[in-house]
C-alpha positions, 0 to 999 in steps of 0.5 A, spaced: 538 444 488 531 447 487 530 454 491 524 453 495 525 457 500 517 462 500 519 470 498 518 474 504 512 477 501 508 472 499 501 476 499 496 475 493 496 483 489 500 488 490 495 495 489 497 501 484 499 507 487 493 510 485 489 505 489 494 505 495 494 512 495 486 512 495 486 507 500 491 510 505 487 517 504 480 514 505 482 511 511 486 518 513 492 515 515 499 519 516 503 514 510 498 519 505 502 525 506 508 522 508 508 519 500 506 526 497 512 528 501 516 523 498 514 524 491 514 532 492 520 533 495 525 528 492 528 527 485 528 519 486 521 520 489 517 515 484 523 510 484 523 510 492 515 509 492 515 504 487 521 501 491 516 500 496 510 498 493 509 491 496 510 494 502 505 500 502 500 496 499 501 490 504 499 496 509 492 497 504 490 491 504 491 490 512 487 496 513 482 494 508 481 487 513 481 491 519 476 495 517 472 490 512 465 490 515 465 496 520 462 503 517 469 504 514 470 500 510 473 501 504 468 501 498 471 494 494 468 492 488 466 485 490 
């Protein structure tokens, strides 16, 4: 039988690091530092963030939407 059950994660890209964290800082948002800390102060901190890569970049994307269009908005090259 064929699995047709949709993953949990279901959005189109997930981001870089590099680029998650340049949204997370553009917008000023508290995961910044809490993802330098991670990668700072833990010995599987790279490991841990790329674990939850499609989560922080799912986050950049809702902050991107959420801002598109307002004075904040995050500069996408269209």
């Amino acid at each position: 039988m064929k699995n047709t059950s949709k993953p949990v994660y279901n959005w189109q890209r997930t981001f870089r690091l590099e680029t998650c964290l340049d949204i997370l800082d553009w917008f000023n948002d508290p995961d910044f530092e809490y993802i330098n800390h991670i990668l700072i102060s833990k010995l599987d901190g790279e490991e841990r963030i790329c674990r939850a890569l499609p989560i922080i970049s799912k986050h950049c994307t809702e902050l991107i939407r959420a801002h598109a269009n307002t004075p904040a908005a995050y500069p996408v090259a269209g």
